[in-house]
N, C-alpha and C positions, 0 to 999 in steps of 0.2 A: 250534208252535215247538219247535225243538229244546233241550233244558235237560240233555243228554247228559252234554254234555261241558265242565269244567268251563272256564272262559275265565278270562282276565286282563282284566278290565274298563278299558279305558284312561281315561284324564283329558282332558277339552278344555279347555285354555287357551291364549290368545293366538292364537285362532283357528287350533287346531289340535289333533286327536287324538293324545296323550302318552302313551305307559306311563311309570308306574313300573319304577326301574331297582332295588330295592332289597328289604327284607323285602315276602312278600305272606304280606297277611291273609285266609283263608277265609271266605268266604260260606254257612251252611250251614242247612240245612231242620230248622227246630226241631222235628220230628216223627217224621222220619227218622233226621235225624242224617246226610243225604248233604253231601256239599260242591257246592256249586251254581256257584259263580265264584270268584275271586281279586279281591283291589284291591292297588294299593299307588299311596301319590302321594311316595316315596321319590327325590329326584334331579331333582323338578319345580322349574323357570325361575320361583316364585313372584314374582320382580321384573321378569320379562318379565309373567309373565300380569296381576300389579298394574298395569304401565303399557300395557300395549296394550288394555286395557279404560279408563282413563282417558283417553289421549288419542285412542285411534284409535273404541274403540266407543262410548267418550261423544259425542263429538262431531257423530258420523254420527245417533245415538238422535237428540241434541237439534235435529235440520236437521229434524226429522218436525216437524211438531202435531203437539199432544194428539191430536187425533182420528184422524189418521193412525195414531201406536201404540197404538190405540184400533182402528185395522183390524188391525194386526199380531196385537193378541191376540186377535182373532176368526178367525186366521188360523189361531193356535195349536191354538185350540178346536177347528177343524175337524180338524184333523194327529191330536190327541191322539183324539178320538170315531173315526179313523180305526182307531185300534192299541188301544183296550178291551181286546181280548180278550186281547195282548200282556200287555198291563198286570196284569190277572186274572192270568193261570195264575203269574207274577212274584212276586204277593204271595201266592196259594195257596202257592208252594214257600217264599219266604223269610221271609217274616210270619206263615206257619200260619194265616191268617183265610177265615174262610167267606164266598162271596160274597158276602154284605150286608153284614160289614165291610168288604170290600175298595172296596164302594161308598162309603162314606163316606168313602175317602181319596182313590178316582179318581175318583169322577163328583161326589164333593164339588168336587174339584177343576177341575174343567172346569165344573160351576156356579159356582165364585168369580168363575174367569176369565172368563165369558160376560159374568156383571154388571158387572163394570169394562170390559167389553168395551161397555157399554151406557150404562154412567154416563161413559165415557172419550168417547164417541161426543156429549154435551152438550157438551163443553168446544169441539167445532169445530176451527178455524184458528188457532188461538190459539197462541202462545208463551210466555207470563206470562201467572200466574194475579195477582190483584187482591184485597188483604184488605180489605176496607172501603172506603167514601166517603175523598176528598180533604180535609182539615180546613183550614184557615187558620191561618197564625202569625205573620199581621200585621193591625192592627187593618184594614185598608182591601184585605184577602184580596188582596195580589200577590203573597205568599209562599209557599207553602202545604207540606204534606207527603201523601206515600203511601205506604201500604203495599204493599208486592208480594215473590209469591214466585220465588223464581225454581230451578232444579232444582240440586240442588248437584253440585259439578264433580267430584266424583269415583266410587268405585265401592260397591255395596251387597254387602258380604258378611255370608250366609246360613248359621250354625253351628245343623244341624237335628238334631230328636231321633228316636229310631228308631222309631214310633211311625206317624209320618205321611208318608212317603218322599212321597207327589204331594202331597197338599195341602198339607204343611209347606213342599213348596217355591213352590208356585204362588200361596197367602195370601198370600204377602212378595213375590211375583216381581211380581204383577200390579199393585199398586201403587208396585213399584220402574219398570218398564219402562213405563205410561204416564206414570210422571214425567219418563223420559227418562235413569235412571240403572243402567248396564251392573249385571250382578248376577253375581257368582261364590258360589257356593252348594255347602258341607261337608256331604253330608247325615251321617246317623249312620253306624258303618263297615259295623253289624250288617245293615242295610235299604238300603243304596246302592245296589243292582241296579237299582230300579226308579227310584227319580230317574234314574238315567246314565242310563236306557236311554228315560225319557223326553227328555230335552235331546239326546241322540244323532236322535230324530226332528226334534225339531225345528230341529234344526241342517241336518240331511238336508235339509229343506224350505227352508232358504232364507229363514225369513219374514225374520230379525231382521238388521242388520249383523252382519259378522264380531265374534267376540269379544263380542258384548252378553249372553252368557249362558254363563257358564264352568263347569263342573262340576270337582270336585277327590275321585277317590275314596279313602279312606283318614286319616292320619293327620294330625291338622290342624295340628302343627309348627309352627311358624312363620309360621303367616300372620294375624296378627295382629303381626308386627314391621312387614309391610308395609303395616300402617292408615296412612292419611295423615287429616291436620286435615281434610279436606273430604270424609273416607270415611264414611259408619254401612254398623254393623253391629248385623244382630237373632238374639237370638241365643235360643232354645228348652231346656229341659232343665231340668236340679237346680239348685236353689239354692245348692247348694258350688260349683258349676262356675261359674254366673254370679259370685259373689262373685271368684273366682279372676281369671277374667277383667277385671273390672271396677276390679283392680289393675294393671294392665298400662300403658304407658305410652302402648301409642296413645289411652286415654282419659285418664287421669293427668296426664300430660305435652302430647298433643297436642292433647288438646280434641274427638279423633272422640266421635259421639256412637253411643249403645248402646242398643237396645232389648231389655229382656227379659222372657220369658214362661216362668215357674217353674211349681213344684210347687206344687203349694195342695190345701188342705183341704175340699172345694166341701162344701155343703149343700145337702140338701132338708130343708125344715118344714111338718110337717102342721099347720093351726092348729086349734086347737081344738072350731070348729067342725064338723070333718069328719070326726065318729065315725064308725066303720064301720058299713058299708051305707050308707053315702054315695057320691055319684059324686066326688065330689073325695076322700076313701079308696082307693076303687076305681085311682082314678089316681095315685094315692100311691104305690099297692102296684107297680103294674107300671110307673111310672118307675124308679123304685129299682131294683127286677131287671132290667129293661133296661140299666140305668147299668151294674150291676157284669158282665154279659156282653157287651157291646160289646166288640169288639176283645178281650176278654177283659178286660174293667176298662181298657186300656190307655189312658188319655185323658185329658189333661190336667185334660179339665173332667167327669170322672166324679162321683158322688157321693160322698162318702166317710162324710160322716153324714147319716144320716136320722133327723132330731128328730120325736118324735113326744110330744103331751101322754100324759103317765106315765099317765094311767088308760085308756089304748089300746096302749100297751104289748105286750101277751101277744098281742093284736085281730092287731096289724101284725107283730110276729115271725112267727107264723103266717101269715099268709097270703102273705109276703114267701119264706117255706121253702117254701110249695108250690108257687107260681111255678119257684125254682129248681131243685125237683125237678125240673121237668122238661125242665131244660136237658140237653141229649145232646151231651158234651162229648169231640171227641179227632181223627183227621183230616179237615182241611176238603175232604178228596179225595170223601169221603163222604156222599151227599145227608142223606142222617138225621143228622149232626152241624149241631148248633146255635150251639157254639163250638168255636174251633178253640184252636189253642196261644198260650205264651206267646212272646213273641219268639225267646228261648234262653235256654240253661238256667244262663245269669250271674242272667238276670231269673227264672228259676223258683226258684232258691236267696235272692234279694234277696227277693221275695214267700214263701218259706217263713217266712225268716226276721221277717219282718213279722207276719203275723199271729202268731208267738211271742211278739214284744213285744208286738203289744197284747194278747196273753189274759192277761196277766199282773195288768191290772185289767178287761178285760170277760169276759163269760162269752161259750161258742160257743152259737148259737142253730140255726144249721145251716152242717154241715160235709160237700160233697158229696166228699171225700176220701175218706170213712172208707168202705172197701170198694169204692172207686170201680172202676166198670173203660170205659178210654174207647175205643171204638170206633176200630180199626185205630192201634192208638197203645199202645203199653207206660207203663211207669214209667221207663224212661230217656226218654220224647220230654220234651217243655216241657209236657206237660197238665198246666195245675190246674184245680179243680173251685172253684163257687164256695165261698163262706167269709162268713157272714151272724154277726156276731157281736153282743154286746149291754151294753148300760151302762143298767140303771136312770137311776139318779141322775147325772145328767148334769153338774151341777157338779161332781161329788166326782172324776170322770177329767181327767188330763192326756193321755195318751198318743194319747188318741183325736183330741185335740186339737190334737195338734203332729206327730204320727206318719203321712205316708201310705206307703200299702202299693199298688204300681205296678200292680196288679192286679185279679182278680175275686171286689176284698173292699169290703165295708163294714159300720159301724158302727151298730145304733139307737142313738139316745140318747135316753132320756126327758127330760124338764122338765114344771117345775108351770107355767108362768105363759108369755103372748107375751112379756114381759116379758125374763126368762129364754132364752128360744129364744134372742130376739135378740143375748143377750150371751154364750150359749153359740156362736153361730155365728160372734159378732166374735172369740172365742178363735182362730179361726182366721189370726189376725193377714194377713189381706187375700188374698182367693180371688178366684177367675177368674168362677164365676158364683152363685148360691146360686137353690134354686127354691121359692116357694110355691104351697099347694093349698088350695083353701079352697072353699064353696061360695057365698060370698058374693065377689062380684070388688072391691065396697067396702072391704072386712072388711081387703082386702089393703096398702091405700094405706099406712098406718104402719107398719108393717115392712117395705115395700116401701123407703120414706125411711131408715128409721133404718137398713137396710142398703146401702145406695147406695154410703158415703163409703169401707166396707168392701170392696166387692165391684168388678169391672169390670163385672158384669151381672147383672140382676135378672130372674127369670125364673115369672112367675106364671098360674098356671092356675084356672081353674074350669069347671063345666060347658059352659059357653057354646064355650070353645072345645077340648075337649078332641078333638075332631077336627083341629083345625086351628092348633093352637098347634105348634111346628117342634123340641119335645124341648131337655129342661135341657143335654144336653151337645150339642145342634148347634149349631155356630158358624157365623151366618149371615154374608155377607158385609154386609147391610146394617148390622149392630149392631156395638158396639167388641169386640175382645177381648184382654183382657189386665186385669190388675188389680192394684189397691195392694200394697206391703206383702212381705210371702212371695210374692205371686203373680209380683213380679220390677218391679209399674210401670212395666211397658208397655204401651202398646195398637198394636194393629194392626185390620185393616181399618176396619168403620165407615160403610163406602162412601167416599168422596170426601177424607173425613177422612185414608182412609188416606196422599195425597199428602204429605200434609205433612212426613213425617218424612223425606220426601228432595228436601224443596227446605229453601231457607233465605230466611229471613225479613230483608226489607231495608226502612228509612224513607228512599224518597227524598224532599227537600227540594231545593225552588227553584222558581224561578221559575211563575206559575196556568200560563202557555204552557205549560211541562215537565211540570207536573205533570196538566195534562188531557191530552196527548199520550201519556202510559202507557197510557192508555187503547188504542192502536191495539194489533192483534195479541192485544190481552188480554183475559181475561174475570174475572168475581169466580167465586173458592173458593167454591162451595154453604155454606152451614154444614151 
């Protein structure tokens, strides 16, 4: 494909391809430092594309079954498996990631959407879904009530982080669009290339009615004046930025509802029993160095501490450095580079400047900076190298505890006691997933509980499955994700689960006749 010449990426709304008419913003290859595209969504009909998605693409979405938009997205699945290699060289130039990160956002992505493409394919014929049995509310049952959901009447907009351009948008999409609810989707401005340039396929293709899938590249202005009471929006990124929003009056005043998925603190806990030269150590070690070079650390649900009991301490610093020695870090153009770059170089000074405040109470343990030299890549691209830092005493830090750092960093933290672990890792006032290693899979059940009410997900390993268990930071479609707290308390996928945040929940009452007649067209919600 041609990546030459730099373009103006247009906007599709209101089923129809838009430029911006106003400032454009640069899309540029954090490695190079080339300019790759332009966006601007400057002078966009935002009240055209809000209402030709609610009346014209809603409407048309909700004339399907379930099952039907259940073929649509297996429609997509095909479109997208078609343009892969599209997609790749896309994030190689504007994400700076190396093939096997680029996988985990594209072919993640086309694995969400195949599963909702499979779980959406149960539902059938169906129009309404069915929360439970009919209850009675007269003593001689002629009265009765039901629960039912039904898809809500307005539009799903998607404010994405720059992080995950396919799969940040297709996690949300796919449980928006078998609901039956149009989606217009902000990706971030830094990584927009590759969402536009997916929904431009798919638009090409035909599967979906006009307007059921809008893209907006650039500045997100305004469109959140356009929420309407019968809109959600999910929304990804920092916790300042959610707070920000979540003042705003389309939820304030109007009652739209908001989904969000922050920054958090995740953990991994070695338990005590898995001194080193153990396999659950073993496994310890090289999650951890996995977590912090993926995507280059970039991942919502990376590790960020790794608690280890204090008298294995030195055990796991070490073996954690030699792992990352031999990351080969700088462009992903490169077969022998193992990580590529940071996004850009806003987020390579944001990650400098992080790990400066945490050294401030942990000591560096290993620091692949010092003399680093990254293959086909200077000191002006986005390369950081990893950054393995350390905290004995794990209670006695704050910073580690409240502080993440967007990148290919993390913290050990020792502790004396399970005890301890687990209220060092609640410090982290509500993470997206936290993971344990043990060699007993027993051993794990009580801190698996005591962290539950903490985390959106629990994620624990022993021998038994260390082949086959799916990695702390993969986010499967079958499992929830999202978490209490700092983490934003939201959940999204889940599987089936995921519908629920775009329909709305109704008690019809009256008469046994009406209410055993919901029944036609409808099926019961899985749990």
């Amino acid at each position: 494909m041609d990546m030459t010449t730099p373009a103006l990426l247009e906007n599709y709304i209101a089923g129809q391809w838009v430029a911006g008419n106003g400032e454009r913003t640069a899309l540029i290859d954090p490695v190079t430092g080339d300019t790759l595209a332009y966006v601007s969504s400057a002078g966009l009909d935002l009240d055209a594309a809000f209402t030709f998605a609610r009346e014209t693409a809603g409407p048309a979405l909700r004339a399907l079954s379930y099952g039907e938009r259940a073929q649509r997205l297996s429609q997509i699945v095909a479109t997208l498996q078609a343009n892969r290699d599209n997609y790749y060289a896309i994030a190689t130039a504007n994400s700076g990631t190396v093939a096997i990160d680029s996988a985990v956002d594209i072919d993640g992505a086309i694995y969400t959407l195949s599963t909702y493409a499979k779980l959406g394919a149960s539902l059938g014929d169906a129009h309404t879904l069915l929360d439970g049995a009919a209850v009675p509310l007269a003593k001689d049952a002629s009265f009765a009530v039901r629960h039912v959901f039904r898809p809500t009447p307005g539009v799903a907009l998607f404010i994405n982080a720059f992080n995950f351009p396919s799969w940040g948008l297709w996690e949300k999409a796919a449980g928006a669009l078998l609901a039956g609810v149009p989606v217009i989707v902000k990706p971030a401005t830094s990584t927009a290339w590759l969402t536009q340039r997916m929904v431009a396929d798919v638009v090409a293709a035909g599967i979906l009615p006009p307007g059921s899938l809008s893209v907006i590249c650039g500045s997100a202005a305004g469109l959140l004046d356009h929420i309407g009471p019968f809109d959600v929006v999910s929304f990804t990124g920092s916790a300042d930025t959610a707070a920000t929003l979540r003042a705003h009056a389309a939820f304030t005043e109007r009652s739209a509802r908001i989904n969000v998925e922050a920054d958090s603190l995740n953990s991994a806990i070695l338990l005590p029993d898995a001194a080193p030269g153990t396999p659950a150590f073993d496994q310890f070690v090289r999650e951890v160095a996995r977590e912090m070079t993926v995507k280059s650390g970039q991942k919502c649900t990376a590790i960020r501490r790794a608690m280890v009991p204090v008298e294995h301490f030195d055990a796991a610093a070490v073996a954690i450095a030699e792992r990352l020695a031999k990351t080969v870090v700088g462009n992903p153009r490169n077969e022998s580079v193992k990580m590529g770059s940071l996004v850009n170089l806003v987020q390579k000074r944001a990650v400098l400047e992080g790990i400066a405040q945490l050294q401030t109470e942990a000591e560096t343990l290993y620091d692949g900076n010092v003399d680093a030299t990254f293959v086909d890549a200077d000191a002006n691209s986005a390369c950081v190298a990893p950054v393995l830092l350390g905290l004995r005493d794990g209670a006695a830090g704050q910073r580690v505890h409240d502080t993440e750092v967007f990148g290919p960093v993390a913290t050990l933290v020792g502790y004396r006691d399970l005890i301890e672990a687990v209220a060092l890792a609640r410090r982290g006032q509500g993470s997206l997933v936290v993971s344990l290693y043990s060699n007993d899979a027993v051993a794990m059940r009580v801190p698996a509980l005591a962290l539950a009410d903490a985390h959106g997900r629990v994620h624990a390993v022993d021998p038994s499955v260390a082949k086959t268990q799916t990695g702390h930071g993969n986010v499967m479609p079958q499992s929830l994700h999202g978490g209490p707290g700092r983490a934003g308390g939201g959940e999204e996928l889940g599987g089936l689960r995921a519908l629920r945040f775009y329909h709305v929940r109704a008690a019809v009452q009256g008469p046994t006749a009406l209410v055993e007649a919901l029944t036609q067209d409808a099926v019961e919600l899985p749990k």
